[in-house]
C-alpha positions, -999 to 999 in steps of 0.1 A, spaced: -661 710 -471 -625 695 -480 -615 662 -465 -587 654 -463 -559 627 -445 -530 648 -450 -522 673 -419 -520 702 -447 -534 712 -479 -509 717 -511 -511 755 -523 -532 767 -497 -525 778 -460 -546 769 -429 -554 805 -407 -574 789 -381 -575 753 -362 -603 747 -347 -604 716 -329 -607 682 -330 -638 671 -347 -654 631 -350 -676 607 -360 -692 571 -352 -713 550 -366 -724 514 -353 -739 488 -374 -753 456 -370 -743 424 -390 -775 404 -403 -771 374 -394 -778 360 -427 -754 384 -441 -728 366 -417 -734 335 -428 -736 338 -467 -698 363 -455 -684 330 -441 -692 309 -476 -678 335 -497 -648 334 -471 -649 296 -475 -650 294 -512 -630 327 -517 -642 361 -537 -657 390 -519 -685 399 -496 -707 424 -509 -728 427 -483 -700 433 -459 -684 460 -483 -717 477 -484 -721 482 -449 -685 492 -447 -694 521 -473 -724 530 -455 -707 531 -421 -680 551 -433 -703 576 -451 -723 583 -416 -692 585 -397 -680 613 -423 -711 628 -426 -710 634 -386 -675 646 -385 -685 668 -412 -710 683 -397 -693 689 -363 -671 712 -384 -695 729 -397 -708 737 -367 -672 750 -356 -674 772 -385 -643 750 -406 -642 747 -441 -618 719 -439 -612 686 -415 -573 677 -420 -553 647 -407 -587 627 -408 -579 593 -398 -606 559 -402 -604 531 -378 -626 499 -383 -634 476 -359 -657 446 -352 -676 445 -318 -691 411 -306 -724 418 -281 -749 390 -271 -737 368 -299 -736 388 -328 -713 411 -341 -715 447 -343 -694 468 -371 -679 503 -357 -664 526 -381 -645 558 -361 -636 588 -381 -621 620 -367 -598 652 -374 -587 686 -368 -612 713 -383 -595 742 -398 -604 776 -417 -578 776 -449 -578 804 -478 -559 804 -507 
């Protein structure tokens, strides 16, 4: 399956669009993980942790889309596009990660 943000692929020409096709993923934020986040934000560098569910969340997300276009029969998503954003709930915060795109049939 080809991923792709671009609304076409170079050297190859899309037959069929099938629809729009997405993915979520919701993950909650340790709340040790938050606190040893806010030292590293306080004494600079990166968070690890943080960048590790950010790769995880992403991964799910894609591998949803993805599998929605399967499903549609696509063996490409174009014009994918990733949003991120941070949900608070009960006092902790949540990390969303939204993925979606149009699944299309291409040939060469």
């Amino acid at each position: 399956m080809l991923l792709t943000n671009t609304p076409n692929i170079e050297g190859k020409r899309i037959v069929k669009y099938l629809g729009l096709v997405s993915g979520e993923a919701i993950m909650g934020a340790d709340i040790f993980k938050d606190i040893f986040a806010r030292v590293r934000d306080i004494v600079g560098g990166r968070s690890e942790a943080y960048e590790k569910e950010l790769r995880r969340a992403r991964e799910i997300a894609l591998g949803e889309m993805t599998q929605q276009a399967v499903g549609l029969g696509a063996n490409a998503v174009v014009g994918i596009d990733l949003d991120y954003e941070t949900i608070g709930m009960g006092g902790g915060n949540m990390l969303m990660v939204s993925v979606n795109g149009t699944a299309v049939i291409y040939e060469d």
